[in-house]
Each structure stands twice: as structure tokens, then as C-alpha cells.
C-alpha positions as CSV (number, residue, x, y, z in Angstrom):
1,X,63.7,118.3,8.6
2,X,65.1,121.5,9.3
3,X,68.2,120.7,6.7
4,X,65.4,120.1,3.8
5,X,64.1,123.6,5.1
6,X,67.6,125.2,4.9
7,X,68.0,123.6,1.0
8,X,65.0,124.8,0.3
9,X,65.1,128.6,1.1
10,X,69.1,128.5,0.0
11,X,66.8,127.6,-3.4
12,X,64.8,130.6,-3.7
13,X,67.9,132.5,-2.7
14,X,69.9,131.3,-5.4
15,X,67.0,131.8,-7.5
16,X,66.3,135.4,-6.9
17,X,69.8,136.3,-7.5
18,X,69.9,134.5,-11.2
19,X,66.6,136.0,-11.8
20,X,68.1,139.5,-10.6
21,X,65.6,140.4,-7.7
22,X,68.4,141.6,-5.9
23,X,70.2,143.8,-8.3
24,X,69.2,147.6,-7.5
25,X,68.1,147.9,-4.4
26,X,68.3,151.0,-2.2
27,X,71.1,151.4,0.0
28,X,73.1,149.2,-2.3
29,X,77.2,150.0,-2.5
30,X,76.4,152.0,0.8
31,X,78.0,152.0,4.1
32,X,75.5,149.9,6.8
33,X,74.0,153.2,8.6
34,X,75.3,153.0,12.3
35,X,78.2,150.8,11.6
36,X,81.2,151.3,14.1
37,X,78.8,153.2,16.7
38,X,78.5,151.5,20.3
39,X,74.8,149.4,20.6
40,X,71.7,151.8,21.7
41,X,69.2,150.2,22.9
42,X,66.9,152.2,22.1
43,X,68.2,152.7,18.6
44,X,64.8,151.5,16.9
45,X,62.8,154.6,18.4
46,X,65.8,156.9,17.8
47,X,65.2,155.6,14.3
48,X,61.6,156.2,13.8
49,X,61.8,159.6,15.5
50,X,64.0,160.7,13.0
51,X,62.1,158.8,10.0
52,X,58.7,160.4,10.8
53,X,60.5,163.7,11.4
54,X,59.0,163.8,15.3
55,X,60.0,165.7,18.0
56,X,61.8,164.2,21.0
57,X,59.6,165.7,23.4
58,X,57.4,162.8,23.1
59,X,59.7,160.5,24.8
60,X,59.3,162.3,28.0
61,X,56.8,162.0,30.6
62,X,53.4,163.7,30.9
63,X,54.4,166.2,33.5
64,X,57.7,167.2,31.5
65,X,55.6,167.6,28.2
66,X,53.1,169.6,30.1
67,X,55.8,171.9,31.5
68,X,57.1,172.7,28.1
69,X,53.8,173.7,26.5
70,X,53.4,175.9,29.2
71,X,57.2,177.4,28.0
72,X,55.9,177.3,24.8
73,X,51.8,179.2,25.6
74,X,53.6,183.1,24.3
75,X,54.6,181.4,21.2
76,X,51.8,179.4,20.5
77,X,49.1,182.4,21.1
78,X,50.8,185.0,19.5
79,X,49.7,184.6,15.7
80,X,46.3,183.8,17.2
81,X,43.5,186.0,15.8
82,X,41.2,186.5,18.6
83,X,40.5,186.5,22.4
84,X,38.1,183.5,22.2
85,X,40.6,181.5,20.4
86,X,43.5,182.1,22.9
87,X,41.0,181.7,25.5
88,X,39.8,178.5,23.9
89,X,43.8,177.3,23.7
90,X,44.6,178.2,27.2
91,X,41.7,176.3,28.5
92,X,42.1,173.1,26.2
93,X,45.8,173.0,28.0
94,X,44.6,173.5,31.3
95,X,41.9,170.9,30.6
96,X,45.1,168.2,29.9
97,X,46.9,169.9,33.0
98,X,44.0,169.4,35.2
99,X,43.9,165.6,33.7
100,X,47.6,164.9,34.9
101,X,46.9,166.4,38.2
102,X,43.7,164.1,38.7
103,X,45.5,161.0,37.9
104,X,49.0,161.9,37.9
105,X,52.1,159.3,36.7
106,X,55.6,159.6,36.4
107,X,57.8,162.2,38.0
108,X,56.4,164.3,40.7
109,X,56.9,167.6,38.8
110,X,55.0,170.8,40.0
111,X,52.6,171.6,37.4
112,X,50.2,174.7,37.6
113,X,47.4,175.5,35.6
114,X,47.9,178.3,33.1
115,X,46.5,181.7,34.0
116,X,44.7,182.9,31.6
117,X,44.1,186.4,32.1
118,X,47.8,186.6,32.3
119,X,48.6,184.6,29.0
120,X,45.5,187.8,27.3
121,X,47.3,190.6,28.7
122,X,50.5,189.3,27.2
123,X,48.7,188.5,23.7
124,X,47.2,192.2,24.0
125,X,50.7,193.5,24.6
126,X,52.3,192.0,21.6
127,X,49.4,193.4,19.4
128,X,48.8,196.6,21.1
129,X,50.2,199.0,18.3
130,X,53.8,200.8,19.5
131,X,53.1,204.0,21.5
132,X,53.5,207.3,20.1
133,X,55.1,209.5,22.6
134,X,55.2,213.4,23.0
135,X,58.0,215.6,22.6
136,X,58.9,215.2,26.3
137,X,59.1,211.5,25.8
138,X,55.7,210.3,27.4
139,X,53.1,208.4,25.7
140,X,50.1,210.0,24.4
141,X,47.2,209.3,27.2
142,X,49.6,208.1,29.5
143,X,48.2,207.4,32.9
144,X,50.0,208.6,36.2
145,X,51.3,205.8,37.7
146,X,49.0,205.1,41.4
147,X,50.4,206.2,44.8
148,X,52.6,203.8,46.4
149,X,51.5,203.0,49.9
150,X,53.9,203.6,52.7
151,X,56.0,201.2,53.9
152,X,54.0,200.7,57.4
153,X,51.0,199.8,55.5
154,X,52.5,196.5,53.8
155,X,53.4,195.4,57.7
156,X,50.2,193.4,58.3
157,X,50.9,192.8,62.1
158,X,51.5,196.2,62.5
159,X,48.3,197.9,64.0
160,X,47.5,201.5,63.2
161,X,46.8,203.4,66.7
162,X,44.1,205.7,66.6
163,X,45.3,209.3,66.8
């Protein structure tokens, strides 16, 4: 059985090749890609990675995806038009941070919600227009810096005695 098989798709082989199926097809005359390398196993997603032009940051886990966004938050907010919208990014992240930490798999991997306050103070920063200083080299409307306290005050098991 399996010979009358082999005779028969050696048949269509022989064929296609009188018929010319086989004459310009891509790759032809060119080295096999990957030839002489040692074996990957995971050569077929290297391969599709590559093909679909996708970033390797997918093949890591959750936690290690999640920390680089949050690398990534200054970048991805700065062309941003408005508060609301930073706001709405920032939360969306946290959202999928707060997911992970509910159910969380792979690596334990300390992962913190993104302040967002902070991540709008930088965003106002990098907009805020460049200050124009005064002759003597301070801004215009600059604010005196507040009192530092003393250095006894800081000490919280230090009690003040009454005087």
C-alpha cells in the first residue's frame, strides 16, 4: 500500500517539474537561511518575531513586561496633549499592574503601581516653557526656597523639653 502511495506522489512530482510548477520560486539559487548555525529550539518564534517585525519584549513574563512600561511611562507621556490623557494612560497601566498583583504568575518581581501625580509633574516639567532669568541669574518669579528644619527636628524619638 504505502509503495503504491510513494509511486503515486513521485507521479505528481515528476509532473510538476515537466509542467514547470517549480521553476521560479522564491528563495531559488539561494543559500538555505540558517544553514551551518547550531539548532535553536526556539528558532520558529525567533522566526516569526522577526517576520512580523515584533518586539522581543513579548517573550517575557508579565511582571518583566510590566516593569519595562513603567521604564518606558516619561517616553510614552511626553507627546501627550493633555492632563486627562496622561492621566487616562497612567491609570489604564496601573489598571494591568493591579491585575498582575491580584493574580500574579511567573517571577516574583516587585511591581508598584505608577504614581501619578509624579508621572504629571514630570509631563508639566518637560512642557513648562524654559525660564527666563534676570541679570543676576535668577528666574523671573522665583520663589525663595522654604526654611530647612533643624537637624533635632527630623530625630522623632527626640522629645523637645519645655523651656
Amino acid at each position: 500500500m504505502t509503495e503504491a502511495w510513494e509511486a503515486a506522489v513521485e507521479a505528481q512530482i515528476r509532473g510538476a517539474v515537466q509542467r514547470g510548477e517549480f521553476d521560479d520560486l522564491p528563495g531559488m539559487g539561494k543559500p538555505i537561511p540558517g544553514r551551518g548555525t547550531p539548532y535553536d529550539e526556539s528558532w520558529w518564534i525567533k522566526s516569526f518575531l522577526e517576520r512580523e517585525a515584533l518586539p522581543s519584549d513579548l517573550l517575557l513574563p508579565t511582571p518583566l513586561q510590566l516593569r519595562r512600561r513603567i521604564e518606558q511611562v516619561p517616553d510614552e507621556v511626553r507627546d501627550l496633549p493633555t492632563e486627562q490623557s496622561v492621566r487616562d494612560f497612567v491609570g489604564h497601566l496601573n489598571a494591568q499592574i493591579l491585575a498582575w498583583l491580584r493574580n500574579p504568575e511567573g517571577p516574583r518581581v516587585a511591581v508598584r503601581p505608577v504614581n501619578v501625580e509624579e508621572v504629571l509633574r514630570r509631563w508639566r516639567e518637560e512642557r513648562s516653557p524654559v525660564a527666563v532669568r534676570t541679570p543676576a541669574g535668577e528666574p523671573v518669579g522665583a520663589v525663595a526656597p522654604p526654611a530647612r528644619r533643624p537637624w533635632w527636628a527630623w530625630r522623632p524619638w527626640r522629645r523637645r523639653r519645655a523651656i
